[in-house]
Steps between C-alpha positions, in 0.01 A plus 500: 500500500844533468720210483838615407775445718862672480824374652861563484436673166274238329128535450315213542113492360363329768671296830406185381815298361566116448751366767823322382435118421391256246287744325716723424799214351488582111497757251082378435415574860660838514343583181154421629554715828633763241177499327303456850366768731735458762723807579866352468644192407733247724787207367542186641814517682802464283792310601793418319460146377126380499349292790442165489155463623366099643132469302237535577536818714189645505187440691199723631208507682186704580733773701840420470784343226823293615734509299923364449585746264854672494603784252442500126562251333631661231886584481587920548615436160162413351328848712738755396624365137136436406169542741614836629618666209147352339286650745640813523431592087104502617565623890171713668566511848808445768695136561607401771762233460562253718877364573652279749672372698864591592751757435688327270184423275465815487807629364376277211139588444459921621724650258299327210172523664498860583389667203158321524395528839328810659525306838738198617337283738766239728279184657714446831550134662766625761539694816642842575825341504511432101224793442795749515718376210195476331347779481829712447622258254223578275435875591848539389453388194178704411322818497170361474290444839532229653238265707550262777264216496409368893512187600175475737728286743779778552397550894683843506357617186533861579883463546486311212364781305737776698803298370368517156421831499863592704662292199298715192179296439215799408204203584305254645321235354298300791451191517621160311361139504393393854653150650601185447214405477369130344203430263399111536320232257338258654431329144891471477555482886804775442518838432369677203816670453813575703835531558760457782289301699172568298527851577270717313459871522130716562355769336149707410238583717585328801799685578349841439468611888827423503629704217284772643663544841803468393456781250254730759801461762778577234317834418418554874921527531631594162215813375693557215629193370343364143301184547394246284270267666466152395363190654084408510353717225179368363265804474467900443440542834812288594698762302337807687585327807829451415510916408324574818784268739749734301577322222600722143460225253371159511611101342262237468590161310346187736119624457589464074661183553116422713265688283683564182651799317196681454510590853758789421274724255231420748641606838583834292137548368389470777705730736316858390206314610597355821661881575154630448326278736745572773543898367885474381585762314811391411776189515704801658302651772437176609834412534531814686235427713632341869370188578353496856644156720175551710243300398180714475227229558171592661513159689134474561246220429427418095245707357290321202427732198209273405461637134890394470436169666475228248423245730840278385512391881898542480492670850291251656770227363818720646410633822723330704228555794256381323294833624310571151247315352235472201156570588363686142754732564874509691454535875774523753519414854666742713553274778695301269696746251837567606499807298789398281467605154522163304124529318528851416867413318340222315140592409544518106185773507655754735176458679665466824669806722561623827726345655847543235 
């Protein structure tokens, strides 16, 4: 299976990268996604002084992580007098580097960032209106290319992206952090964490459908444009889907923050595998391959693949028509099953098919 990926003149060994966030905030973490499997390596984004961040700011559940993180906390002095220059002796693979958030920190921080990134990737928290000055501010002052982050609650985010492009921006990078939202203690009776208002803000595998329409409609209306997907990645197959909505290379952070650090070298083991069972040649082809907007379900009544069935009863418990039932083996009622699809998407055997 091949997993390599090229773009804008880089060669990535696989799609799979770590997304820009508290993982990635020290020379320690970068070293360890140096060493890792993953195909290229993101910053933290850089400012010019370093953020003052309210403690603690970090919570997660089963599926998602809030968070009131800002930008490094770390000063730009401290990335390119020390952690850059560090990292770069022992460098195997591209970095992206991360920098925000106006023009004028960014006469500051490019022209002594530049030599170490491949990629510069700009986190927006404006409109259209302030994208402009943005985006030329910094393309002005580099070479390198350069990646607009999306906010997921930019409503016109295909303008959004036009006026990037229009203004020299070579990228995409969809999506960011999903909310407000709040994550409450009843043990305290506040919230966990939170600012302005206990505002905190989501990530991981909750917003994934999210992140992938956003990135299937971006490709849909830009063919060419690079695309870095980022926002629910938890799996191999996650990543493939990612490819497959027309993604080129793919960030995941919230799922390590869930499941731990491991996850990285896994997802990437794990991809040749995944390609086989679903005959993938290649991270390319797939990403070449159009992804159809019709869904192809048969729409007929379950089927029970009895040497599959386990007998876990999870249908049973789900069907919200209550139309199949245990009798030594799954039964279903076809006066009663609406036909919808819910058992076959959650038997954990695969034993059910038909109607998706």
């Amino acid at each position: 299976m091949k997993l390599e990926v090229k773009l804008l003149g880089q060669t990535f060994s696989n799609p799979l990268l770590p997304a820009s966030g508290p993982s990635v905030g020290s020379l320690h973490s970068l070293e360890f996604f140096n060493d890792s499997k993953v195909g290229g390596i993101v910053t933290k984004t850089i400012s010019i002084t370093g953020a003052k961040v309210k403690k603690p700011c970090i919570v997660a559940s089963n599926h998602l992580v809030y968070n009131t993180e800002l930008w490094s906390e770390l000063p730009l002095t401290e990335w390119y007098k020390y952690i850059l220059p560090e990292l770069k002796k022992t460098l195997k693979k591209p970095l992206i580097v991360c920098a925000g958030y106006t023009s004028e920190d960014f006469e500051q921080s490019i022209p002594v960032l530049e030599e170490y990134a491949d990629f510069f990737e700009v986190s927006t928290h404006y409109g259209k209106d302030a994208l402009k000055d943005l985006v030329t501010s910094i393309c002005r002052l580099t070479d390198k290319p350069v990646f607009i982050k999306l906010s997921p609650h930019e409503q016109d985010y295909l303008g959004f992206i036009e006026t990037a492009i229009s203004c020299g921006a070579k990228g995409v990078v969809a999506i960011n952090s999903v909310g407000p939202g709040i994550c409450v203690s009843l043990k305290n009776r506040a919230v966990t964490i939170g600012v302005n208002e206990g505002h905190s803000w989501i990530s991981g595998p909750a917003i994934k459908p999210i992140a992938l329409q956003r990135v299937m409609s971006i490709r849909r209306h830009y063919p060419d444009l690079p695309i870095i997907a980022c926002g629910g990645v938890s799996t191999a197959e996650d990543v493939l889907e990612f490819i497959l909505a027309g993604a080129d290379l793919v960030q995941m952070l919230s799922s390590a923050l869930i499941n731990g650090r491991q996850v990285y070298d896994q997802i990437v083991d794990e991809l040749p595998f995944v390609m086989n069972k679903y005959k993938i040649d290649s991270i390319e082809s797939l990403r070449k391959t159009p992804l159809e907007i019709i869904p192809k379900g048969k729409g007929g009544f379950p089927k029970i693949d009895q040497s599959k069935c386990v007998l876990c009863n999870k249908c049973v418990k789900i069907c919200p028509e209550m139309a199949m039932s245990l009798d030594k083996v799954i039964i279903t009622d076809p006066s009663r099953c609406i036909r919808c699809g819910l058992c076959e998407s959650r038997c954990p055997t695969e034993a059910i098919n038909g109607v998706l």
